[in-house]
Each structure stands twice: as C-alpha cells, then as structure tokens.
N, C-alpha and C positions, 0 to 999 in steps of 0.2 A: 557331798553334792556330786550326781554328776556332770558331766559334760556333754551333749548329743548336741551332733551335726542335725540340722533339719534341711535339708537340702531337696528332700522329693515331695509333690503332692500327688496324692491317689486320687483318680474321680473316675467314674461311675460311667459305663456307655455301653448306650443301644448297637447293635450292629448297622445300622443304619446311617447313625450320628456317624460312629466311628468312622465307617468307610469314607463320608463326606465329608466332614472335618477334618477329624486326625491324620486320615495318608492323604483324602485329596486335596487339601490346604494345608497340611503344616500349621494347623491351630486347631484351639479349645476354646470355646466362649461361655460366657454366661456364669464365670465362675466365680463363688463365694471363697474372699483369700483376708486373711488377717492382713489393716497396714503392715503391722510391723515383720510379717513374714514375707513382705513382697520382695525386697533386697536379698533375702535368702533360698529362695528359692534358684537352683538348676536345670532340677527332673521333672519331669510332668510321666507320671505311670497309668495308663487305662486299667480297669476293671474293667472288663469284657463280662455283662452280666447273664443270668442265666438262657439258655441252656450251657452257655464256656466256663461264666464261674472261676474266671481267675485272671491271671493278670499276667499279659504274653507282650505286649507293646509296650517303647515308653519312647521321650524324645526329651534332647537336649532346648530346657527354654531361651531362648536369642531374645524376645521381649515381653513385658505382661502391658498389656493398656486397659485402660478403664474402657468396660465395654456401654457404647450406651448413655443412658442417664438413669443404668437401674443401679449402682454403688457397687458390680459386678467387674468381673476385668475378663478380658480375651487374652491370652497365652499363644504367644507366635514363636515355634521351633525352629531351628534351626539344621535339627536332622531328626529323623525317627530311627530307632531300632528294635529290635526281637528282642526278646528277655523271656528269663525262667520255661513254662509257664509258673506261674505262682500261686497257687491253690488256695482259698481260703476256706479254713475246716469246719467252720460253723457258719452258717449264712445270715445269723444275727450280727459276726463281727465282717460283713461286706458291707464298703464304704455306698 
C-alpha cells in the first residue's frame, strides 16, 4: 500500500474570478470538497483555464467554511503565492 499526503486542491478559474476572488479577497467559494478531506487540506492551487492552461498561483488555506446552504464550502487563505507554471499536457486531464 502506499502512503500519499493529500494536502492540495486544484480548482478551475476564469480570469475574472480569479482576479476577484483569489488576489482580491484571499478566498475561493462555491467549492465541492469531500468531509473527510476538509481536515487535510493546506494548499488550495488555481488552474488558470484557457487561453494560460496551467497552474501559476496557489495559497496557504487559514480556513474552509460552509458556503451558503448549497453543501459547498468557501476556502479563506491566509497568503497567496507564485508557483511553477504547471502545464497540463492533455486538456482532457484539466481539472
């Protein structure tokens, strides 16, 4: 068997979102998270989707809350930083 840290989630963003959300609020909402991975989570990573195509942002999560009354939760960082970029080489495997 092995053993794997889960510690990051990847999710999926407009440039748009991203601007608003991600650097101007230091959060992500609306996001679909397993209970049992809420305690394990860290890292929250963007997918910056096409025309960028990969994955340049990510930030340290500080808290997840349930967002809402849709069974969704909002992800509130604690800091943002730069990363890779990260490429992903088929667009069938972009989250």
């Amino acid at each position: 068997m092995i053993d794997i840290d889960l510690d990051t989630i990847v999710c999926p963003a407009r440039a748009d979102g991203f601007k608003m959300a991600f650097e101007g609020q230091k959060a992500w909402w609306a996001v679909r998270i397993s209970a049992s991975m809420l305690s394990q989570l860290k890292y929250i990573a963007m997918y910056e989707i096409s025309p960028i195509s990969a994955i340049r942002w990510a930030g340290k999560i500080q808290s997840i809350k349930p967002y809402e009354d849709t069974g969704k939760y909002k992800i509130y960082l604690s800091e943002i930083f730069k990363i890779g970029p990260v490429k992903i080489k088929s667009p069938k495997n972009a989250p």
